[in-house]
N, CA and C of each residue as an Amber inpcrd file, in Angstrom:
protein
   588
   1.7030000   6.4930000  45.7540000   0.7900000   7.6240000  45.5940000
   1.2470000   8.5070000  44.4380000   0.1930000   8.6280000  43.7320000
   1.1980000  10.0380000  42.4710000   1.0130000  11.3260000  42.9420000
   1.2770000  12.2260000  42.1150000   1.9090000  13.4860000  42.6250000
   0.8760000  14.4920000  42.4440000  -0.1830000  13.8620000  43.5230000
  -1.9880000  14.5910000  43.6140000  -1.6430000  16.0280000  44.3830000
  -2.3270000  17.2440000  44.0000000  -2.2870000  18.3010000  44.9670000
  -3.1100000  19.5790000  44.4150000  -3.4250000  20.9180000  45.2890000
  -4.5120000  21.6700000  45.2330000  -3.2740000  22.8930000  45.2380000
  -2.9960000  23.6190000  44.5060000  -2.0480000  24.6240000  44.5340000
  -3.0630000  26.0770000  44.8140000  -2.7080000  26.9150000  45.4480000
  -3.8910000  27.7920000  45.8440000  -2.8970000  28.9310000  46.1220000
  -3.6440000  30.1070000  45.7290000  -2.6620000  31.8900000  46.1460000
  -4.5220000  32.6010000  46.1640000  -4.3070000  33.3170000  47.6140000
  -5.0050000  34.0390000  47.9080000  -4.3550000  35.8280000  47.4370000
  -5.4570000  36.7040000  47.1380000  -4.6010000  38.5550000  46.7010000
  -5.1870000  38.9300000  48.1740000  -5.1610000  39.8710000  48.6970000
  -5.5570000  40.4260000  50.1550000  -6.2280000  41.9820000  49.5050000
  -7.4200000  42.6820000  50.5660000  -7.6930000  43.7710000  50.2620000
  -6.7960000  44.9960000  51.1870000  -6.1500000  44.3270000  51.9890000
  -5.2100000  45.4190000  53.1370000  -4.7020000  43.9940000  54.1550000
  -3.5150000  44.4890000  55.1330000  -2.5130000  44.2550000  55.5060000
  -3.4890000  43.0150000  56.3020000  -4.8820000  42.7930000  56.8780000
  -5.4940000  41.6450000  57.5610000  -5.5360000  40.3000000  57.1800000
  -5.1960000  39.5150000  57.7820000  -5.2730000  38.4120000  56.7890000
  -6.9250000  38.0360000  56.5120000  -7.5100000  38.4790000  57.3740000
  -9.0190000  37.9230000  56.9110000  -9.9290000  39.0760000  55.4920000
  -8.7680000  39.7360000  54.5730000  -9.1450000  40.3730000  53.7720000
  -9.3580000  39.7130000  52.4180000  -9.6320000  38.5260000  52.1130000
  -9.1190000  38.0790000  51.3340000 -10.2040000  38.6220000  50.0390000
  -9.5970000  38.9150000  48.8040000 -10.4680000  39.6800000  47.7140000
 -10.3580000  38.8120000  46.5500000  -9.5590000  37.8560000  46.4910000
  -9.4190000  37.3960000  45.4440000  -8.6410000  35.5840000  45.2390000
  -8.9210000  34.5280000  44.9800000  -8.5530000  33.1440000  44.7810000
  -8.2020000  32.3970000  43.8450000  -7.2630000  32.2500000  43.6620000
  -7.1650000  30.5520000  42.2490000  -6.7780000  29.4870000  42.7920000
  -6.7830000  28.7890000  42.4590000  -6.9520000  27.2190000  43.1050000
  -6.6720000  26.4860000  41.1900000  -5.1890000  25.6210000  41.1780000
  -5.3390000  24.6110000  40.3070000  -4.8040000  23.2150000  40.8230000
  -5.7190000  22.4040000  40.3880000  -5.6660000  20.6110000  40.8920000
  -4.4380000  20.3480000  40.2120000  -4.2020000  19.4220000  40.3210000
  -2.8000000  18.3630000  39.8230000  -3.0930000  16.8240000  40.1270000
  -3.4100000  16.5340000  39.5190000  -3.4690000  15.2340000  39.2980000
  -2.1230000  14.1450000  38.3450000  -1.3510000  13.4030000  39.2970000
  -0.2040000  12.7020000  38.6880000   0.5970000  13.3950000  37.7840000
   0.7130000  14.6520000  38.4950000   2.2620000  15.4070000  38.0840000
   1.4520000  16.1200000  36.9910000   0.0060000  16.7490000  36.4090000
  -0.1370000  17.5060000  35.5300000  -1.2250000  18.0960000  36.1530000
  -1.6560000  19.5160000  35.5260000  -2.4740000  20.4650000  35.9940000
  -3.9130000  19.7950000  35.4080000  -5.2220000  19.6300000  35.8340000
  -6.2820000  19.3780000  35.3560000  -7.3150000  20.0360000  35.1520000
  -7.0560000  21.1750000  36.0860000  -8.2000000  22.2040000  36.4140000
  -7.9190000  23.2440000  36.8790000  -8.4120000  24.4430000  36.7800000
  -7.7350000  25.6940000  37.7690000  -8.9800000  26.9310000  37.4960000
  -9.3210000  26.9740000  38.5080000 -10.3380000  28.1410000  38.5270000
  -9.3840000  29.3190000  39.4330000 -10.5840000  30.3640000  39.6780000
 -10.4740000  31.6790000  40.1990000 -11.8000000  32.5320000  40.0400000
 -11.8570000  33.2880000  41.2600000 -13.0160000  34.3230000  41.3620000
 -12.5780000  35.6050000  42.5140000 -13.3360000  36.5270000  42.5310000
 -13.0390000  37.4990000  43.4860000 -13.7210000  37.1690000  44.3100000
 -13.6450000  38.1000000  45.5540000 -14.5700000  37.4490000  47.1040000
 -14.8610000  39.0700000  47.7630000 -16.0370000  39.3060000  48.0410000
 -16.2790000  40.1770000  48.8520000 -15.5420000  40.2540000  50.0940000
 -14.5310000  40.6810000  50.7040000 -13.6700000  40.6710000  52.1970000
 -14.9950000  40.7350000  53.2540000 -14.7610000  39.9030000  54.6890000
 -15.3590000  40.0310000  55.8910000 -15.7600000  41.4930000  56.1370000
 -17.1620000  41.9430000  56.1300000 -16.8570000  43.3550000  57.1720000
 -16.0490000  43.7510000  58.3380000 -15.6510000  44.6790000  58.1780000
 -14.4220000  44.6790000  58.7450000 -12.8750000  44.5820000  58.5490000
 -12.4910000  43.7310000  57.5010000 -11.7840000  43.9320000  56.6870000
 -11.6900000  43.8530000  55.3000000 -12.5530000  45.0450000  54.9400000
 -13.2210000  45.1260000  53.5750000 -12.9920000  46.3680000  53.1770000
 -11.5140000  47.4600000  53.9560000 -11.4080000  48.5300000  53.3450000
 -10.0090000  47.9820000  52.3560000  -9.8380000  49.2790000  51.1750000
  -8.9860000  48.3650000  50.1550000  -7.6900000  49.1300000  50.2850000
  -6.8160000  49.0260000  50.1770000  -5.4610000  49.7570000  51.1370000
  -4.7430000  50.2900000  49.2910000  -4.4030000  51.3070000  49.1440000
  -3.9870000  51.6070000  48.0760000  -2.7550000  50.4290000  47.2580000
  -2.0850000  50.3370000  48.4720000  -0.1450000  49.8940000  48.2440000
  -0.7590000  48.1310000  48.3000000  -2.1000000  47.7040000  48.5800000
  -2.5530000  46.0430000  47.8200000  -3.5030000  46.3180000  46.3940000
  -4.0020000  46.9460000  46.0680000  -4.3940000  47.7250000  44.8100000
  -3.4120000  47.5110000  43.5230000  -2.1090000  48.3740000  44.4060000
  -0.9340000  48.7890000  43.3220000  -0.3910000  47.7000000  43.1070000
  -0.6940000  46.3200000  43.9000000   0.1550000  45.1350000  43.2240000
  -1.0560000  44.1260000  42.3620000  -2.4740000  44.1150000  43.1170000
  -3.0710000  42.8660000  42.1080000  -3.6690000  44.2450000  41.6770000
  -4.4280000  45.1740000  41.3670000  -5.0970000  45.8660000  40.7560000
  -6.5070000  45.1900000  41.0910000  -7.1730000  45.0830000  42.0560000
  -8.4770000  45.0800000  42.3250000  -8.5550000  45.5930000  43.0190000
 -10.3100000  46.5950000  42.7740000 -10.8220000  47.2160000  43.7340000
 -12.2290000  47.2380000  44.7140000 -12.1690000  48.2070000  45.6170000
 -13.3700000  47.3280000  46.1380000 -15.0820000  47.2480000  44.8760000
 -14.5870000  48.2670000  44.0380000 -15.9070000  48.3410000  43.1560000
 -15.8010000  46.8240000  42.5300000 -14.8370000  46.4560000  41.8260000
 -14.5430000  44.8840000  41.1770000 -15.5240000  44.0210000  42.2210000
 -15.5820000  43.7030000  43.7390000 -15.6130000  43.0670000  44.0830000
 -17.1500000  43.3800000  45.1770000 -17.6140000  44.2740000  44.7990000
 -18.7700000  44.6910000  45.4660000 -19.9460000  44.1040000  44.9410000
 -20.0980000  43.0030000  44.2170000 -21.0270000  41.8190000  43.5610000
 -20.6440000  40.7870000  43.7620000 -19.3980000  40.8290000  44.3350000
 -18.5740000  38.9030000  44.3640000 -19.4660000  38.6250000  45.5880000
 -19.4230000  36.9730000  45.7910000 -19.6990000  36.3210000  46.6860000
 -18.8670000  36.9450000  47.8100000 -19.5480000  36.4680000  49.1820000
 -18.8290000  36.8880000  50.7390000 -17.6260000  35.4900000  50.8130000
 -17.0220000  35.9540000  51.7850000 -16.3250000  35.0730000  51.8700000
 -17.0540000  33.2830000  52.4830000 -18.0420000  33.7560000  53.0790000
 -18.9700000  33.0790000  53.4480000 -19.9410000  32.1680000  52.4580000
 -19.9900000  32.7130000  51.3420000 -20.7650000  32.3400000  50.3070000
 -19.7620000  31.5430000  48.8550000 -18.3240000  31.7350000  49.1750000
 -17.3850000  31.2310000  48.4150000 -17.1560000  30.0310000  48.8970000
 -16.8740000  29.8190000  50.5260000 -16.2560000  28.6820000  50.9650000
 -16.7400000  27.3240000  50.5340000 -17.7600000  27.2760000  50.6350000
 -18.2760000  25.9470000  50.2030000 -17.7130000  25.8350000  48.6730000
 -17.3830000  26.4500000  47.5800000 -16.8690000  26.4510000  46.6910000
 -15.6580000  26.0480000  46.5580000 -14.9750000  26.9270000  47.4370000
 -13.4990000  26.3780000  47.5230000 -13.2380000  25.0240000  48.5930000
 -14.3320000  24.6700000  48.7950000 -13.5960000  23.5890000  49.8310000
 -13.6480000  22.6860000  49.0130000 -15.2130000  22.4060000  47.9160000
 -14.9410000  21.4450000  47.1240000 -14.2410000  21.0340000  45.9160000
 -13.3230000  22.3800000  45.7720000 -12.1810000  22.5750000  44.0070000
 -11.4020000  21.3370000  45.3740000 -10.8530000  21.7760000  46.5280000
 -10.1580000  21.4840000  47.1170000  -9.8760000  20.2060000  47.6180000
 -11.2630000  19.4450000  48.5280000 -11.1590000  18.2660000  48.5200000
 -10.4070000  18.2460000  49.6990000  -9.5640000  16.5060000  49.9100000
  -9.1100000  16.4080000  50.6050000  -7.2760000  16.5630000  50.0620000
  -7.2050000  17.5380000  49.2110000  -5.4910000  18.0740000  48.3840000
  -5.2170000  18.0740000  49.9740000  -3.7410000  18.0720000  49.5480000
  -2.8670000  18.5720000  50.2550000  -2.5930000  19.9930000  49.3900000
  -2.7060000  21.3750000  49.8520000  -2.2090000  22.7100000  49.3790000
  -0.4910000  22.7700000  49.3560000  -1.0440000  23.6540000  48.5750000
   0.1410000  24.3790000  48.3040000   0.7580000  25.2060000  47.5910000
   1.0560000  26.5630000  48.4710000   1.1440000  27.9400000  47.8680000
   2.6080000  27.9070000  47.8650000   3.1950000  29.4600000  47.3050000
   4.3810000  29.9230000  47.6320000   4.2300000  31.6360000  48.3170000
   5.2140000  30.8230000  49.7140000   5.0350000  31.2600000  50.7250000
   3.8130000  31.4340000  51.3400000   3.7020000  29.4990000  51.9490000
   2.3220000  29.1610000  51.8600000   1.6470000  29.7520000  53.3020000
   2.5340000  30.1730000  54.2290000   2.2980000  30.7550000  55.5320000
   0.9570000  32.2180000  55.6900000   1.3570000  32.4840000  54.4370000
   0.7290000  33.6640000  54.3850000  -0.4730000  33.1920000  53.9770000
  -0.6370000  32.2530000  52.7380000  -2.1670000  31.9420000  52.4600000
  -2.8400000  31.1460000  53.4750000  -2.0700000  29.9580000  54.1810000
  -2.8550000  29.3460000  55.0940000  -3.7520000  30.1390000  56.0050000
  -2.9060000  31.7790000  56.9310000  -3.0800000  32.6630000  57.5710000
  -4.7030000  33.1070000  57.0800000  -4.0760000  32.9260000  55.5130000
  -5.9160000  34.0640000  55.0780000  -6.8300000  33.0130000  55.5540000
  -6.3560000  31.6680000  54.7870000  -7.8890000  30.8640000  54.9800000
  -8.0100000  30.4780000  56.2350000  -7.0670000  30.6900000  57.5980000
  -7.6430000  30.3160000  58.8900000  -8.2970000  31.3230000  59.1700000
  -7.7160000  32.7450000  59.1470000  -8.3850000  33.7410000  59.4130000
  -9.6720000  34.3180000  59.1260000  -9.4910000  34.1560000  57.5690000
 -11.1520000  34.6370000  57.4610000 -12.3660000  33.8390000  57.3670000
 -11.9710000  32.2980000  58.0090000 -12.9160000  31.1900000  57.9620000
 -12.9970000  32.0750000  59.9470000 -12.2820000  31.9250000  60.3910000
 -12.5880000  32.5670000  61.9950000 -13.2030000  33.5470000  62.0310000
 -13.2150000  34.9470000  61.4960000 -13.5720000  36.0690000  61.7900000
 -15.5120000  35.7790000  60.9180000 -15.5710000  34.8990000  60.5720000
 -16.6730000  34.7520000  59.6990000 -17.6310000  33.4470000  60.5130000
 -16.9410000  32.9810000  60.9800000 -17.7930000  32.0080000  62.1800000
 -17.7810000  30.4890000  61.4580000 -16.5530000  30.0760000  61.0800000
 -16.6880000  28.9140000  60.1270000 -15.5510000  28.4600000  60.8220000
 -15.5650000  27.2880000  60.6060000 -14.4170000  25.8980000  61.0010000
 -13.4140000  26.2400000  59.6440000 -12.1030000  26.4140000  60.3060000
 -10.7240000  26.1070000  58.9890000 -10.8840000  24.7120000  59.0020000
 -10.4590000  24.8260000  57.5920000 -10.0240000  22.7080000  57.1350000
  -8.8000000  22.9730000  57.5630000  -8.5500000  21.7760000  58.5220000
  -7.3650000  21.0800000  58.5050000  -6.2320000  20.2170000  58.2480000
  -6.6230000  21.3120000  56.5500000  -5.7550000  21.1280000  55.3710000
  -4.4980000  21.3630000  56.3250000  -3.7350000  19.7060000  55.3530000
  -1.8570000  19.7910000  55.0360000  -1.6110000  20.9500000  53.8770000
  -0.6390000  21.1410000  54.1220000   0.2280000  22.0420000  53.0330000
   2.1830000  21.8220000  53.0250000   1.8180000  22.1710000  51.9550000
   3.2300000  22.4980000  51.2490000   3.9830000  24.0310000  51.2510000
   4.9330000  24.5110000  51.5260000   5.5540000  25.8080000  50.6110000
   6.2700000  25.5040000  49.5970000   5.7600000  26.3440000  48.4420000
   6.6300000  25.7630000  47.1620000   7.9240000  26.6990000  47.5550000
   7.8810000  28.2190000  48.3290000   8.8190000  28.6490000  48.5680000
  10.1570000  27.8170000  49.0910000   9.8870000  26.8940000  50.2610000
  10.7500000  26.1130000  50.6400000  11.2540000  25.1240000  49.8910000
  10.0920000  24.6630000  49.2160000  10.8680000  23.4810000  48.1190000
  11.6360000  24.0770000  47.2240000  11.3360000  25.3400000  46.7820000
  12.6520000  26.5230000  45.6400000  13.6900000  26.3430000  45.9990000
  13.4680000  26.9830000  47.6700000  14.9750000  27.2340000  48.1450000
  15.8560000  25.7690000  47.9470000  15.0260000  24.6090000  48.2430000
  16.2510000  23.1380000  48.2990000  16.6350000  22.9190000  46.6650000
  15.8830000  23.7400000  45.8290000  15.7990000  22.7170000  44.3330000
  17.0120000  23.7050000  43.6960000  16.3080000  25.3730000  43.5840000
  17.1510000  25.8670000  42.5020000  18.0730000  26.9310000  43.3580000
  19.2560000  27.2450000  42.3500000  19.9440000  28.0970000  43.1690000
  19.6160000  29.8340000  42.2490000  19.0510000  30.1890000  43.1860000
  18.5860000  31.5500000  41.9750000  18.9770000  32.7720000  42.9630000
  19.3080000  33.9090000  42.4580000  19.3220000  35.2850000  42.9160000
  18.0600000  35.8590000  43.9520000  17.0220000  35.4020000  43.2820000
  15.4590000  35.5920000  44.4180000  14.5120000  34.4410000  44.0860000
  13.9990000  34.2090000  45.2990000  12.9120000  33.1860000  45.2900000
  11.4690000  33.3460000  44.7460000  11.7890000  34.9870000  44.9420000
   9.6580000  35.5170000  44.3990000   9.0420000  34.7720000  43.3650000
   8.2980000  34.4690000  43.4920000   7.3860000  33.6550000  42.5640000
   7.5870000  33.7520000  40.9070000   7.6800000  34.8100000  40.0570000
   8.0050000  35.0390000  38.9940000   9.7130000  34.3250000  38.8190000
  10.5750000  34.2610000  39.5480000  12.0730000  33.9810000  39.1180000
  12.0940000  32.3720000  39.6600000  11.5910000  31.6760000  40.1490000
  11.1800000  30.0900000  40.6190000  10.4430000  29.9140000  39.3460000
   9.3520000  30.4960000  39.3890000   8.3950000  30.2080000  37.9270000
   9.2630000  29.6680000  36.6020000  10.6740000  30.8450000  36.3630000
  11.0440000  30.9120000  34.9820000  11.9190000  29.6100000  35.3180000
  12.2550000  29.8900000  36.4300000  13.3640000  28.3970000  36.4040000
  12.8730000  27.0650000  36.1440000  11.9340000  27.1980000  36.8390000
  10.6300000  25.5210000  36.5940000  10.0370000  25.6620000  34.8580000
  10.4940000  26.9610000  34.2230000  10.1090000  26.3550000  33.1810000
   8.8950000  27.3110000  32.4600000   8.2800000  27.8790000  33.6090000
   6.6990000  28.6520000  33.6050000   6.9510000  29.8760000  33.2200000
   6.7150000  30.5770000  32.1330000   7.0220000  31.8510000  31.8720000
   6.0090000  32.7660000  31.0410000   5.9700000  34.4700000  31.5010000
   5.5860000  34.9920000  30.9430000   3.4940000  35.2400000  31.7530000
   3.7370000  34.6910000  32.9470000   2.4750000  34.7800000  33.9240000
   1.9030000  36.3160000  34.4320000   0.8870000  36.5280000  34.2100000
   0.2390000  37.5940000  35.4820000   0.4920000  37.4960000  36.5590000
   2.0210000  38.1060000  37.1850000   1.7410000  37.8600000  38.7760000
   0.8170000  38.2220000  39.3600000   0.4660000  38.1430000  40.5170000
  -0.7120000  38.6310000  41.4040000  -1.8130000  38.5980000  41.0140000
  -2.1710000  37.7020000  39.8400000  -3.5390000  37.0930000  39.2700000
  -3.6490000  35.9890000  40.3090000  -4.4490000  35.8210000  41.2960000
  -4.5210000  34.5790000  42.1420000  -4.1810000  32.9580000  41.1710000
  -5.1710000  33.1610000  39.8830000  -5.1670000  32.0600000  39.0770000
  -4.1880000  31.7970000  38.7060000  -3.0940000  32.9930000  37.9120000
  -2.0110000  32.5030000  37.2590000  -0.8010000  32.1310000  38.0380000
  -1.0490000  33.0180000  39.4110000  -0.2020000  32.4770000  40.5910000
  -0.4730000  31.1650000  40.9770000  -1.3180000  30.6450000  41.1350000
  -1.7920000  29.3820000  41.5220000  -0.9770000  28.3600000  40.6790000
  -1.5130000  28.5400000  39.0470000  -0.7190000  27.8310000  38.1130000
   0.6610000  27.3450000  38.1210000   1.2190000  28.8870000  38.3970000
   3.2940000  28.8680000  38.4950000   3.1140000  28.2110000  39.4400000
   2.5190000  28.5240000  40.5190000   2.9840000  27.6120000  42.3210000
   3.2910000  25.9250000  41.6140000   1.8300000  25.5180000  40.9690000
   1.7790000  24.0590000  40.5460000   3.1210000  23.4570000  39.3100000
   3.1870000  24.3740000  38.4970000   4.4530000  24.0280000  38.0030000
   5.7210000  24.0630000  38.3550000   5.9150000  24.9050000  39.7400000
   7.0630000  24.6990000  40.3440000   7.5280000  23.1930000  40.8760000
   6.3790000  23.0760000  41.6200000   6.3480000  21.6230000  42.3560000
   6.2260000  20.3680000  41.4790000   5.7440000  20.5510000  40.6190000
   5.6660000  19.7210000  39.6990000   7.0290000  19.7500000  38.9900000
   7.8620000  20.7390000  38.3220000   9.0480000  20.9400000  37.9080000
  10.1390000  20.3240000  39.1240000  10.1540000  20.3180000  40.7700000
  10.9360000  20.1130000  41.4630000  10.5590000  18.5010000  42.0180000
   9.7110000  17.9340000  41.4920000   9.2260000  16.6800000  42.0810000
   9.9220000  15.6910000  41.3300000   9.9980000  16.1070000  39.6380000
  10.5750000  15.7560000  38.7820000  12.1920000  15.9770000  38.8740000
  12.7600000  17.1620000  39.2270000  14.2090000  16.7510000  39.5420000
  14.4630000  15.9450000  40.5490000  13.4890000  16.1190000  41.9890000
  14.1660000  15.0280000  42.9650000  13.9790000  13.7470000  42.5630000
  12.9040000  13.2240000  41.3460000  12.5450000  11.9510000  41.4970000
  11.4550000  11.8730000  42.3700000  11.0080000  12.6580000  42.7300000
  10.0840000  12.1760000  43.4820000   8.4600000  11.6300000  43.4560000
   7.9050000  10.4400000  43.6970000   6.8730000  10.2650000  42.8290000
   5.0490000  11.1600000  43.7150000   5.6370000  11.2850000  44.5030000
   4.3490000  12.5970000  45.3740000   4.8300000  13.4910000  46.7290000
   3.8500000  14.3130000  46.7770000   4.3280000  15.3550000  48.0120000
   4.9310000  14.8280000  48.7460000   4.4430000  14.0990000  49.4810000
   5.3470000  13.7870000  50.8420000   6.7160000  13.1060000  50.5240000
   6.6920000  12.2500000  49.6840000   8.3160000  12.0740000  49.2380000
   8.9580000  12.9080000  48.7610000   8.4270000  14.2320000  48.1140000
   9.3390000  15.1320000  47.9580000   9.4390000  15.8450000  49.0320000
   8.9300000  15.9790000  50.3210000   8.8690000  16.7730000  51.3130000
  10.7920000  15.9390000  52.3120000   9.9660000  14.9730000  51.6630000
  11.2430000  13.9700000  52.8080000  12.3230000  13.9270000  52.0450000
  12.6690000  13.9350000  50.6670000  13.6420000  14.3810000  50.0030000
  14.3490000  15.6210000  49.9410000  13.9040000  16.4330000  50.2240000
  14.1520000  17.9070000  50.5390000  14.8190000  18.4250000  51.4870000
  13.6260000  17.4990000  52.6740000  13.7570000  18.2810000  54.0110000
  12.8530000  19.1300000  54.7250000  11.6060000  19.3000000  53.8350000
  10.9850000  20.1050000  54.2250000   9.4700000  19.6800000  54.9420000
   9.1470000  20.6390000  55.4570000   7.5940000  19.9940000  56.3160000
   6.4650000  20.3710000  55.3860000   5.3660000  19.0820000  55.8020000
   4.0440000  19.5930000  55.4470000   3.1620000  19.4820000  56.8800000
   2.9650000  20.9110000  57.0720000   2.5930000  21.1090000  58.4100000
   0.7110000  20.6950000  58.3020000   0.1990000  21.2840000  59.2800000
  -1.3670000  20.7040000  59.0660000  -2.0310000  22.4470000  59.6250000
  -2.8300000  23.0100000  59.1140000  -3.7570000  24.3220000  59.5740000
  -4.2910000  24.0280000  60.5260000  -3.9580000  24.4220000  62.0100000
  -4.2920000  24.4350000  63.2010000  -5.8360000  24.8840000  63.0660000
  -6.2470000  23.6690000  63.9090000  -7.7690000  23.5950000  64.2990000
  -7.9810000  24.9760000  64.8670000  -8.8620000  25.4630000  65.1630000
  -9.4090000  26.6360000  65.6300000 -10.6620000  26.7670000  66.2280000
 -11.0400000  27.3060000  66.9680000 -12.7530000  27.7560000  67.1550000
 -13.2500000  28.9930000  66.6160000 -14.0560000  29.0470000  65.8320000
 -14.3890000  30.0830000  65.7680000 -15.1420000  31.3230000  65.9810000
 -14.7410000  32.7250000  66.0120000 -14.9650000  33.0400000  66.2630000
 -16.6560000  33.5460000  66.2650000 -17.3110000  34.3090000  67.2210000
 -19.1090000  35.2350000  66.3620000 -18.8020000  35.2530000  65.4480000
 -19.4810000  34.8250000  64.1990000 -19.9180000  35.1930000  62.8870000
 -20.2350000  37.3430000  63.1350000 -19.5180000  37.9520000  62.0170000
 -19.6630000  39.4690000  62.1960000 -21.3700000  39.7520000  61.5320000
């Protein structure tokens, strides 16, 4: 298998995970990037107020995003950048969280997308002072990114893994997962909840 995958970073509008305001998503196809979009997302009512201290890190507001698609009106979008990838964010716990969550609070089935953490694969590959996404980035090579741009986050995520697949030797995810040590868990099925 080559080293196929959907690298994805959700921005949040406040502390919910079903806030999600903002997406990039880039493909990888045999160890190189092919594609990589991004758009903003109207948050679920309900969690669609914008919390100052998530503002102060991606800089979107709810005015930016008061024309974007609902989250409801994105998904079909993102399911098909997505496919049947295996994901994979850094510190992918948190993005899986958004997309189970605000596919639930919105009355939609989560995919029971596999994933990756590139966080975890950092920790086995490089030995660095901090793991945050910008200091993994420079080590893999990736430098000089918009953090908290969903897109350009997306990007670094994919060159990490791609940078660490290549030191283990490894010729795709799951052999680098088993080289490592690390899991690719699966996004727990769910029911969902009333549509709001």
């Amino acid at each position: 298998m080559p080293l196929d995958f959907t690298a994805i970073d959700f921005e949040t509008a406040n502390p919910s995970n079903a806030s999600a305001c903002a997406v990039g998503v880039a493909r990888v196809r045999s160890g190189r990037v092919v594609a990589s979009e991004g758009w903003l997302i109207r948050p679920p009512a309900g969690h669609d107020r914008f919390f100052e201290v998530n503002v102060g890190i991606h800089g979107i507001r709810e005015s930016d995003v008061a024309t974007a698609p609902t989250w409801t009106e994105q998904l079909p979008r993102l399911l098909d950048f997505v496919g049947d990838d295996i994901l994979v964010a850094h510190n992918a716990g948190f993005d899986m969280r958004v997309l189970r969550t605000a596919c639930e609070v919105t009355g939609h089935v989560p995919p029971e997308a596999r994933y990756l953490c590139s966080l975890h694969v950092a920790r086995k590959t490089y030995d660095l002072p901090s793991y945050r996404l910008p200091f993994v980035a420079a080590a893999a090579g990736h430098l000089d990114f918009a953090h908290h741009d969903a897109t350009a986050d997306a990007l670094a995520c994919a060159q990490i893994v791609i940078d660490a697949a290549a030191r283990a030797g490894a010729g795709d995810l799951v052999e680098l997962a088993m080289l490592l040590g690390v899991r690719i868990p699966q996004i727990p099925s769910a029911v969902p909840a009333t549509a709001a």
